[in-house]
ROTORDREN-480701 format. One record per residue (C-alpha): x, y, z; residue number from 1. Coordinates in Angstrom, 2 decimals, padded with zeros to 5 digits. Example, Ala and Ser with C-alpha at 12.3 -4.5 7.8 and 13.67 -1.06 7.14 Angstrom:
2
px  py  pz  drenba
012.30  -004.50  007.80  1
013.67  -001.06  007.14  2
REM end
This chain:
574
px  py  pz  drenba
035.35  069.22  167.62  1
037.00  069.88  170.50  2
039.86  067.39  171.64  3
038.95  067.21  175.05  4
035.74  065.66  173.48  5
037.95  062.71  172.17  6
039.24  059.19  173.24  7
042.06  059.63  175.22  8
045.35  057.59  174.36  9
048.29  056.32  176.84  10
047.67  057.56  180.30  11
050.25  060.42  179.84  12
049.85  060.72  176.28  13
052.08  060.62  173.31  14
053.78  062.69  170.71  15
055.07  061.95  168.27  16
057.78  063.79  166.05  17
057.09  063.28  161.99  18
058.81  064.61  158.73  19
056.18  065.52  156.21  20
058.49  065.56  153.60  21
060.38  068.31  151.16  22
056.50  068.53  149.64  23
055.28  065.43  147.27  24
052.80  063.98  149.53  25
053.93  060.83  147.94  26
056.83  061.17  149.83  27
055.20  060.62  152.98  28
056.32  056.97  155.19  29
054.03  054.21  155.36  30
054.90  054.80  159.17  31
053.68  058.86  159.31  32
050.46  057.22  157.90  33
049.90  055.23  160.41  34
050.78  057.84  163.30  35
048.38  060.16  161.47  36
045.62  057.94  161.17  37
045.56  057.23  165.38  38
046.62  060.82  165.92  39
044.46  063.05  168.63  40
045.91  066.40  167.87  41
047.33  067.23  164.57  42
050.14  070.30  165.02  43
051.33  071.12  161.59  44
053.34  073.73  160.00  45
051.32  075.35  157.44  46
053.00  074.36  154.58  47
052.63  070.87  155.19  48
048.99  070.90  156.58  49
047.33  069.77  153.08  50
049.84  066.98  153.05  51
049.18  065.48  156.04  52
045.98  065.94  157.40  53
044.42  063.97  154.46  54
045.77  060.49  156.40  55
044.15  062.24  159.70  56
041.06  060.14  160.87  57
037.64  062.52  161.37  58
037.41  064.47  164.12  59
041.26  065.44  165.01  60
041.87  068.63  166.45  61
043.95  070.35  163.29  62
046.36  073.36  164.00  63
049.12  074.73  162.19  64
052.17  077.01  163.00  65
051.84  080.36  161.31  66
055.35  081.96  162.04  67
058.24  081.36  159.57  68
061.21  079.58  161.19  69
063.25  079.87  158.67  70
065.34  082.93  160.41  71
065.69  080.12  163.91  72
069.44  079.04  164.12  73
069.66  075.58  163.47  74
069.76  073.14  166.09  75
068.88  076.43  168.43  76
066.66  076.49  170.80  77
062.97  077.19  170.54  78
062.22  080.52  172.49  79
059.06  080.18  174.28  80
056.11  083.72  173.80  81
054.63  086.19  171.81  82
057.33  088.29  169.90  83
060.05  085.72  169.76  84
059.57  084.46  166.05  85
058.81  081.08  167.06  86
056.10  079.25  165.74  87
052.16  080.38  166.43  88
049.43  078.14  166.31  89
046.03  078.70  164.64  90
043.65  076.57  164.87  91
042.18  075.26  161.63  92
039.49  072.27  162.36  93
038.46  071.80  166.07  94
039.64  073.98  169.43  95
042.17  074.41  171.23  96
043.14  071.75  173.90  97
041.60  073.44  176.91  98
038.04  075.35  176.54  99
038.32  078.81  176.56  100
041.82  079.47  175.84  101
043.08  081.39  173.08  102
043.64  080.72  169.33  103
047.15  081.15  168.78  104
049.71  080.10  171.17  105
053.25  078.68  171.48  106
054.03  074.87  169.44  107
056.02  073.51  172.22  108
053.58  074.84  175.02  109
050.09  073.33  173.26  110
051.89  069.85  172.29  111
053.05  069.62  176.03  112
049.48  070.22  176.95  113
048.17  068.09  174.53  114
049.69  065.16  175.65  115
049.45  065.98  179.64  116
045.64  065.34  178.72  117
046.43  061.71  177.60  118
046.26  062.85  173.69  119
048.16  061.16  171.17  120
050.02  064.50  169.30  121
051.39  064.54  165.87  122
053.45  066.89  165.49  123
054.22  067.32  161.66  124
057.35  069.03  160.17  125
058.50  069.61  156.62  126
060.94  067.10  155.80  127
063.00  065.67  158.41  128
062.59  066.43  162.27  129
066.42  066.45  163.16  130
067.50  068.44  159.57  131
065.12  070.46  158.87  132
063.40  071.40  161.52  133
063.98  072.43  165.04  134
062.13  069.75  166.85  135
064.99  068.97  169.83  136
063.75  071.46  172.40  137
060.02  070.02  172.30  138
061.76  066.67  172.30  139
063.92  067.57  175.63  140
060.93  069.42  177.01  141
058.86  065.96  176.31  142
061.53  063.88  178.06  143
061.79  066.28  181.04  144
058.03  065.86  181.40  145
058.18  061.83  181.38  146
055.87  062.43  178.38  147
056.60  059.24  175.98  148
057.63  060.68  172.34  149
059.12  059.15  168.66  150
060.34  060.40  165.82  151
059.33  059.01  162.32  152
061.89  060.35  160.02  153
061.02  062.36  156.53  154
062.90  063.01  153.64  155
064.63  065.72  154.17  156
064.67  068.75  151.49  157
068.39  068.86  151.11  158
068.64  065.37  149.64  159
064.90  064.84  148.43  160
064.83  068.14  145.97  161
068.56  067.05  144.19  162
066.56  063.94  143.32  163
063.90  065.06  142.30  164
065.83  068.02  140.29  165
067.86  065.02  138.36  166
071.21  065.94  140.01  167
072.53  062.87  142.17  168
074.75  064.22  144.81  169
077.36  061.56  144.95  170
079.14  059.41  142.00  171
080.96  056.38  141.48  172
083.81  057.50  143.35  173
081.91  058.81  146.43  174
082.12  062.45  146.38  175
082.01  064.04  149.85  176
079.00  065.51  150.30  177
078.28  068.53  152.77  178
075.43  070.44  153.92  179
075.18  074.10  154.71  180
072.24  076.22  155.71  181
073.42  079.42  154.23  182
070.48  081.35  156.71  183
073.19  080.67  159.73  184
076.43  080.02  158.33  185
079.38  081.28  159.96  186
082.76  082.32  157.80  187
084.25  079.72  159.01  188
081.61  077.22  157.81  189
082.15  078.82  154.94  190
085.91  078.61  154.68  191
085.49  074.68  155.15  192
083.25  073.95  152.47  193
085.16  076.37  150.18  194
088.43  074.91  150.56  195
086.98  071.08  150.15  196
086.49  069.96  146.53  197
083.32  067.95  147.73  198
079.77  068.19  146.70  199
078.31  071.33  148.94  200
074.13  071.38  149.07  201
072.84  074.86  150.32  202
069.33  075.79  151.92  203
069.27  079.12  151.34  204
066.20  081.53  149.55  205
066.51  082.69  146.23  206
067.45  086.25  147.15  207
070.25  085.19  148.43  208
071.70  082.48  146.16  209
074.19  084.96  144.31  210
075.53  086.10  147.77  211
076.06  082.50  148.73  212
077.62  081.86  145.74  213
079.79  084.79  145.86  214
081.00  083.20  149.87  215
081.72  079.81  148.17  216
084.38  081.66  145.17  217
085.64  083.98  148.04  218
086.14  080.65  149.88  219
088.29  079.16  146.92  220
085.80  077.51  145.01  221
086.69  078.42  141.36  222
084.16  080.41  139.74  223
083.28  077.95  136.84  224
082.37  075.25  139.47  225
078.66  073.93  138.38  226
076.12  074.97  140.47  227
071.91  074.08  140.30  228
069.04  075.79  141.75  229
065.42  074.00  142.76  230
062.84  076.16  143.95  231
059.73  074.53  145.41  232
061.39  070.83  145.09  233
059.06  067.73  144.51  234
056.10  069.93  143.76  235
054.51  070.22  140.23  236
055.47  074.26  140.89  237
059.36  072.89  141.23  238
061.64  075.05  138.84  239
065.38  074.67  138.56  240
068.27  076.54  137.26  241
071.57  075.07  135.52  242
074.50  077.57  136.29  243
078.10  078.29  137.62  244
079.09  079.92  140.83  245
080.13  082.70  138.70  246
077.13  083.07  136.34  247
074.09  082.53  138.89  248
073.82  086.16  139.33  249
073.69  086.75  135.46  250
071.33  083.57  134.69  251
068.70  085.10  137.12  252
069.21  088.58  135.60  253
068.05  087.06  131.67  254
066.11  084.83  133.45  255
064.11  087.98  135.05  256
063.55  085.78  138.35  257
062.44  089.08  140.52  258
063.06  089.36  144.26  259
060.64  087.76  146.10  260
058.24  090.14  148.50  261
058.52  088.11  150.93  262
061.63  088.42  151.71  263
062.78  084.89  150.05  264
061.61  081.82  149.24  265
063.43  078.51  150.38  266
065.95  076.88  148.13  267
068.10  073.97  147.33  268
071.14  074.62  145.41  269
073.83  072.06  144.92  270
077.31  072.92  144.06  271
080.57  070.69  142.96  272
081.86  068.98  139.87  273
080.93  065.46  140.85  274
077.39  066.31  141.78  275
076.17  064.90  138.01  276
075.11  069.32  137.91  277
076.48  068.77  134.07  278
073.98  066.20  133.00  279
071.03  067.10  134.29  280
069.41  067.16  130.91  281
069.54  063.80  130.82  282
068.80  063.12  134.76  283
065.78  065.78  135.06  284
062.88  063.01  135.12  285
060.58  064.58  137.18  286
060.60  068.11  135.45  287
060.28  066.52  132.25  288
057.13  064.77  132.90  289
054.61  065.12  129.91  290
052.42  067.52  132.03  291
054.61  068.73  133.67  292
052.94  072.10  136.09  293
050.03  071.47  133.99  294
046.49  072.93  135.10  295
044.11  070.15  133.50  296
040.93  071.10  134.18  297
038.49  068.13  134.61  298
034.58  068.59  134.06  299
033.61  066.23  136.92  300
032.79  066.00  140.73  301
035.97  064.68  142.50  302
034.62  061.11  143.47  303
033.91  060.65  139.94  304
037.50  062.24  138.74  305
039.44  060.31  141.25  306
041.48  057.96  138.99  307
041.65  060.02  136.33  308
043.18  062.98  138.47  309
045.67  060.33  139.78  310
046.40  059.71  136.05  311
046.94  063.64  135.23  312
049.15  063.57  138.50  313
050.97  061.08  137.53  314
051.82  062.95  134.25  315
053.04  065.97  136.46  316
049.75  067.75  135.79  317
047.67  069.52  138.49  318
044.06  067.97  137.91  319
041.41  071.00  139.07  320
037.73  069.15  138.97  321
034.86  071.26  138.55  322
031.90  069.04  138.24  323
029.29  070.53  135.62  324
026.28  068.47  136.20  325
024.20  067.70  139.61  326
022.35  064.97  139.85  327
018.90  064.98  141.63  328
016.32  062.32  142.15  329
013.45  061.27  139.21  330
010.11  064.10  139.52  331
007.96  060.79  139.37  332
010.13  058.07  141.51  333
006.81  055.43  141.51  334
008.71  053.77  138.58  335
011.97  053.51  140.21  336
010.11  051.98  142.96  337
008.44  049.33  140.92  338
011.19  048.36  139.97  339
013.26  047.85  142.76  340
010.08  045.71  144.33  341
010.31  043.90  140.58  342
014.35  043.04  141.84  343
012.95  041.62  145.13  344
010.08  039.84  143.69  345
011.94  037.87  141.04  346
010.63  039.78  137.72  347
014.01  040.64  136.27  348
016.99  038.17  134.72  349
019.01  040.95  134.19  350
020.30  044.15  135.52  351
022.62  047.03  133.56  352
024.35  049.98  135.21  353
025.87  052.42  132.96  354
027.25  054.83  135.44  355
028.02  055.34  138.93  356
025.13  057.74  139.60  357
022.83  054.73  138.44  358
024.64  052.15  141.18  359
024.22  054.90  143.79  360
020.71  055.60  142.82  361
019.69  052.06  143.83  362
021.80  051.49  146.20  363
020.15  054.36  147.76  364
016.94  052.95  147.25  365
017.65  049.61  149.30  366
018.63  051.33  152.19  367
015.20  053.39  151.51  368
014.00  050.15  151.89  369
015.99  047.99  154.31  370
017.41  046.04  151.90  371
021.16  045.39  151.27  372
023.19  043.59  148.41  373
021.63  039.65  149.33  374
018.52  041.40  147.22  375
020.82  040.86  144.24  376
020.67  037.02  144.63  377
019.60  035.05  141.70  378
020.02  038.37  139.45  379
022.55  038.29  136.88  380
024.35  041.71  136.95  381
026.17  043.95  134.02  382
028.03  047.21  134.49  383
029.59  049.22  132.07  384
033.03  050.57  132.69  385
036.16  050.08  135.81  386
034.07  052.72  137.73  387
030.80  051.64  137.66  388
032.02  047.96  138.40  389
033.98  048.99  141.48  390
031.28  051.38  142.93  391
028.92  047.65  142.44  392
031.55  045.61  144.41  393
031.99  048.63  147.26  394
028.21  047.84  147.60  395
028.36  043.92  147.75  396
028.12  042.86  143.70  397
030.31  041.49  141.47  398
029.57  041.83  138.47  399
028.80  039.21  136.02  400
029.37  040.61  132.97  401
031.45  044.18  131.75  402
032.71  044.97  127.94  403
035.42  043.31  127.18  404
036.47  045.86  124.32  405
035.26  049.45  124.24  406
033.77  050.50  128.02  407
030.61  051.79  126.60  408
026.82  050.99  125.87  409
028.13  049.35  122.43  410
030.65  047.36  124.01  411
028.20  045.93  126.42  412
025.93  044.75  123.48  413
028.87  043.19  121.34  414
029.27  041.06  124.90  415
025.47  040.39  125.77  416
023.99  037.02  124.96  417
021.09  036.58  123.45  418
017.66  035.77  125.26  419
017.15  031.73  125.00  420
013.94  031.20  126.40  421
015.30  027.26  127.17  422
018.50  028.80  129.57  423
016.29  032.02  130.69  424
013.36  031.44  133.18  425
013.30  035.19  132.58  426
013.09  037.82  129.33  427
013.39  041.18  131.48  428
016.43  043.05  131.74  429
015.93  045.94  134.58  430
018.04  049.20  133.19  431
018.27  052.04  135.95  432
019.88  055.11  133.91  433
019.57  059.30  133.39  434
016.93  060.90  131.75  435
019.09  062.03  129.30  436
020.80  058.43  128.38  437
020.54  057.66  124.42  438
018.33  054.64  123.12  439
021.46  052.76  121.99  440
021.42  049.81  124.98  441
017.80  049.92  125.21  442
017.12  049.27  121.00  443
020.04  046.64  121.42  444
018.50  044.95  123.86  445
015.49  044.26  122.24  446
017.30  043.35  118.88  447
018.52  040.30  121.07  448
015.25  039.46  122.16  449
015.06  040.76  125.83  450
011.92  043.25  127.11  451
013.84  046.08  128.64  452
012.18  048.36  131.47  453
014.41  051.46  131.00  454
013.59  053.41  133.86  455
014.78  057.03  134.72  456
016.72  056.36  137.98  457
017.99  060.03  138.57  458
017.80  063.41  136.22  459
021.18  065.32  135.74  460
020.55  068.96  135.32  461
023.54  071.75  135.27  462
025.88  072.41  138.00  463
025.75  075.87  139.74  464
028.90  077.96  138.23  465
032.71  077.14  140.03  466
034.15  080.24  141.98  467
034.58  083.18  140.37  468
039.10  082.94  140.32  469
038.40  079.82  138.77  470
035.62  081.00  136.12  471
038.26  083.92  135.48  472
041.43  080.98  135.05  473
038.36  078.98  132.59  474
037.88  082.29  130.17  475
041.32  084.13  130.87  476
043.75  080.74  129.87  477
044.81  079.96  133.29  478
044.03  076.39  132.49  479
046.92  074.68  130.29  480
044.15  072.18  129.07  481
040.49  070.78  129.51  482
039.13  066.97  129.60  483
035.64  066.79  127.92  484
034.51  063.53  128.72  485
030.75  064.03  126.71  486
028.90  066.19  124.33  487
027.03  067.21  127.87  488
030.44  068.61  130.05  489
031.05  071.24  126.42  490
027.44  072.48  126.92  491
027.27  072.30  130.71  492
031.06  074.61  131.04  493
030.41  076.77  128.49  494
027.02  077.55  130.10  495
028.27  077.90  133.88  496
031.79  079.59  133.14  497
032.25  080.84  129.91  498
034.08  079.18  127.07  499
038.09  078.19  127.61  500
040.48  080.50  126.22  501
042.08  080.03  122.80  502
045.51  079.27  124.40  503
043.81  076.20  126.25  504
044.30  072.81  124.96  505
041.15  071.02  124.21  506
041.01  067.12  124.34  507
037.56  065.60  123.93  508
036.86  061.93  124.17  509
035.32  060.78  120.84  510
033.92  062.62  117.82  511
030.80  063.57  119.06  512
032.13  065.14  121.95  513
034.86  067.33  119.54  514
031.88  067.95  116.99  515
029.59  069.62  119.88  516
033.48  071.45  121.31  517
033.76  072.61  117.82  518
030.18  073.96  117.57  519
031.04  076.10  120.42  520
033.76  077.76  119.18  521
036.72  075.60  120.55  522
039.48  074.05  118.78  523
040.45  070.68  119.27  524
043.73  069.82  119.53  525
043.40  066.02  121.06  526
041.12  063.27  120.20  527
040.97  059.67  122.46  528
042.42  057.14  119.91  529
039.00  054.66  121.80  530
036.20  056.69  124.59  531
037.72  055.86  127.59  532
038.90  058.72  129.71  533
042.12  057.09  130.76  534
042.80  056.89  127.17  535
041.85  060.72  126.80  536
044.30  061.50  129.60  537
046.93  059.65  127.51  538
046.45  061.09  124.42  539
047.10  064.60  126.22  540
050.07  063.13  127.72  541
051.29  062.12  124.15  542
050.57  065.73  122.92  543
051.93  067.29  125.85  544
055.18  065.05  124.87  545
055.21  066.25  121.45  546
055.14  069.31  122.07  547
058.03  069.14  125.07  548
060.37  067.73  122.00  549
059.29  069.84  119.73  550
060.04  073.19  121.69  551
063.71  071.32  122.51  552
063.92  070.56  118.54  553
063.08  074.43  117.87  554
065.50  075.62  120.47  555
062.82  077.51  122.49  556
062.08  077.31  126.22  557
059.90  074.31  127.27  558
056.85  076.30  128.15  559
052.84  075.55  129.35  560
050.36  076.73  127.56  561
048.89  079.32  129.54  562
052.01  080.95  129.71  563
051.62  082.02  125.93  564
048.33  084.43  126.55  565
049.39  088.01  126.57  566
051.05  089.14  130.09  567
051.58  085.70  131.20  568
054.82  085.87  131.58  569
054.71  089.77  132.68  570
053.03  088.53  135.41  571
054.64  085.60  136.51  572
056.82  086.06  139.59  573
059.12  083.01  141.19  574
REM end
């Protein structure tokens, strides 16, 4: 969509200035939400467009800054054409602010124009506006213009990465604390910083770590000063090094961390005795997350995955979902039909979802049929599991009954009463489900007196096969480990991408799910203590943990598994 398409803001518009952040989209201000979620025209540097256009309402005009700034002097100004090394825009969803000009052009020049037009303009940097970034020269250029403009702080990478890397940068005794962007540092800058016994923190890339360290000893700093190294901070790809000022260049060498082709990638590296560098083994909690740079693949569409990938996340595990069933409506939908006239017309007492699919099924129907949650009056209402009870009350319906033990078929039957034909005007229990759910609910049902109509609300049939990098990652152990939630997901992967690879940790749900994961070939290595899949995800956790202490018992480098398949770590560049 174009922008000149949408609602205009303030008569002359409004930017404003935000910090994305170092790179956990956690990180992100409740304030930078907000700005995002009224925001026009979205101008983002690339590496921080996933992060913040997910808080971007539909419809903004999306673009993001291709050049790397990282060579700008900081606080310099922002030179202004093609050929200077400032930033280029590209845009990625929607056009550029006036029809018919081109696709990549200046930051400062299309944010100008942007908010001339009465747009409201984020522009978003990676972590803070004023340290990270060089954001005064569109704010001057803003203020010359009359053009209103804020700034909504970030964290900023040089104090957001130490935390995250376990290594405070101040102690009891307030340690001076100094920042130095190594890109643009003069000798003199240098000579300062080397001569004070204060905590330095350096941006710098990793190519160039050793020479900085090799400035800070030629500046007096004595070689065996501690020194720590975070590449890709606050990311679940973060890695840090432990090492002197004198041994960096040696660690790196065993290490076989290769020069980047790039030219470099951006680091934070914090240097002084007080900086808590020495006990970062015991500080390091976000690296030593269970899961930590985990792949977990999950067998499921995203909306279904959704708190479960927030789980793995919160593990330090990168969820992947790959959902390996579709679901499509009935071949003969006459019965669901029936049945939904049967809710209106006051035939049923009862009525049981199982699964989301079966809420959305009917819910789907109503609005088939002009009707809306008020048909649900008078109907007593079960659902089976947190899911399917929150997709009931997103429609209208609270529930009135769910398990209180195990979140299954089972657990709904050790809850349902019995039919009393004095209390119940009614014997029927309506039960919308797939045409491949078991008999269990159905046989209990009727054990406690109640006529059931189980009716096939929608047919699941296999998914069409993921991308081909990620069927390769499935079969060639990219994946660290794989959630099978039901006897169905082992069929359904193995049949769209191949069987996991042997390094890939299996964790089924229950024991029918690891019998039919065992008759395809897989070992499994974790079983849910109860089927729930938050459960599942914390028995991996608990392996996951095991296995972190066990490789620190052993000696040996904490290590995922895919990096144990043959070339792994050949491969594997940093």
């Amino acid at each position: 969509m174009s922008p000149t398409t949408l609602p205009a803001g303030p008569e002359h518009g409004h930017v404003t200035f935000l910090g994305a952040g170092p790179g956990d989209p956690g990180l992100l201000t409740l304030r930078a939400v907000e700005a995002l979620a009224h925001a026009d025209v979205l101008v983002a540097e690339h590496e921080v467009l996933d992060v913040v256009r997910t808080h971007a309402r539909p419809g903004v005009a999306v673009v993001h800054t291709d050049a790397d700034t990282s060579g700008v002097p900081a606080g310099g100004p922002a030179a202004v054409g093609p050929g200077t090394g400032t930033p280029q825009l590209t845009v990625v969803d929607g056009a550029s602010t006036t029809a018919g000009s081109p696709s990549v052009r200046d930051a400062a020049h299309l944010v100008m124009e942007a908010a001339r037009g009465g747009r409201r303009v984020v522009r978003a940097v990676s972590g803070d506006p004023g340290l990270d970034a060089y954001a005064a020269e569109e704010m001057l250029a803003c203020a010359a213009a009359g053009v209103p403009f804020e700034v909504v702080p970030g964290i900023a990478a040089a104090v957001g990465v130490p935390a995250y890397a376990g290594v405070p940068l101040r102690d009891a005794q307030g340690a001076d604390v100094r920042f130095v962007d190594a890109r643009t540092a003069s000798g003199r800058c240098w000579t300062e910083v080397g001569a004070s016994d204060g905590t330095v923190v350096v941006s710098t890339t990793l190519d160039s770590v050793a020479a900085a360290a090799g400035e800070l000893v030629a500046a007096g700093r004595k070689p065996d000063t501690p020194l720590t190294v975070t590449i890709a901070g606050t990311t679940t790809r973060q890695r840090t090094w432990s090492a002197t000022l004198g041994t960096i260049a040696q660690t790196f060498k065993q290490g076989k961390v290769l020069p980047s082709p790039d030219g470099g990638r951006p680091v934070i590296a914090v240097v002084g005795e007080r900086s808590a560098a020495a006990q970062r083994d015991q500080l390091a909690w976000f690296e030593s997350k269970p899961l930590f740079g985990w792949k977990v693949l999950v067998p499921r569409t995203k909306e279904q995955a959704a708190s479960l990938s927030d789980q793995l996340r919160s593990y330090g595990a990168v969820p992947h979902e790959v959902p390996t069933i579709a679901v499509e409506p009935p071949r003969t939908p006459q019965q669901m039909e029936r049945a939904v006239k049967g809710l209106v017309t006051g035939r049923y007492e009862w009525i049981a979802f199982t699964s989301v699919n079966a809420v959305k099924a009917v819910r789907e129907k109503f609005e088939e049929y002009g009707l809306d949650a008020r048909a649900f009056a008078g109907i007593k209402v079960a659902a089976v599991g947190e899911s399917t009870a929150k997709a009931l009350v997103a429609f209208g319906v609270k529930p009135d009954l769910v398990p209180s033990g195990e979140q299954s078929a089972a657990g709904l039957l050790e809850d349902w009463p019995p039919y009393d034909p004095v209390f119940d005007p009614i014997d029927r229990v309506f039960l919308p489900r797939a045409d491949i759910a078991t008999e269990t609910l159905v046989a209990g049902l009727i054990d406690l007196g109640w006529e059931v109509d189980d009716v096939t609300a929608y047919r699941t049939v296999r998914a069409s096969p993921p991308p081909a990098d990620t069927r390769e990652a499935i079969k060639g152990g990219g994946f660290d480990a794989v959630l099978f939630t039901s006897s169905s997901t082992v069929r359904n992967l193995v049949g769209i991408a191949g069987k996991p690879h042997n390094v890939t940790v299996i964790a089924c749900i229950g024991p029918a799910t690891a019998k039919t994961a065992e008759e395809h070939g897989l070992r499994v290595d974790v079983m849910a203590p109860e089927p729930s899949v938050h459960k599942l995800a914390e028995a991996l956790a608990d392996f996951g943990l095991k296995r972190r202490a066990s490789a620190r018992e052993a000696g040996d480098p904490v290590t995922r598994p895919s990096e144990r398949r043959p070339g792994a770590r050949r491969r594997r560049t940093t």
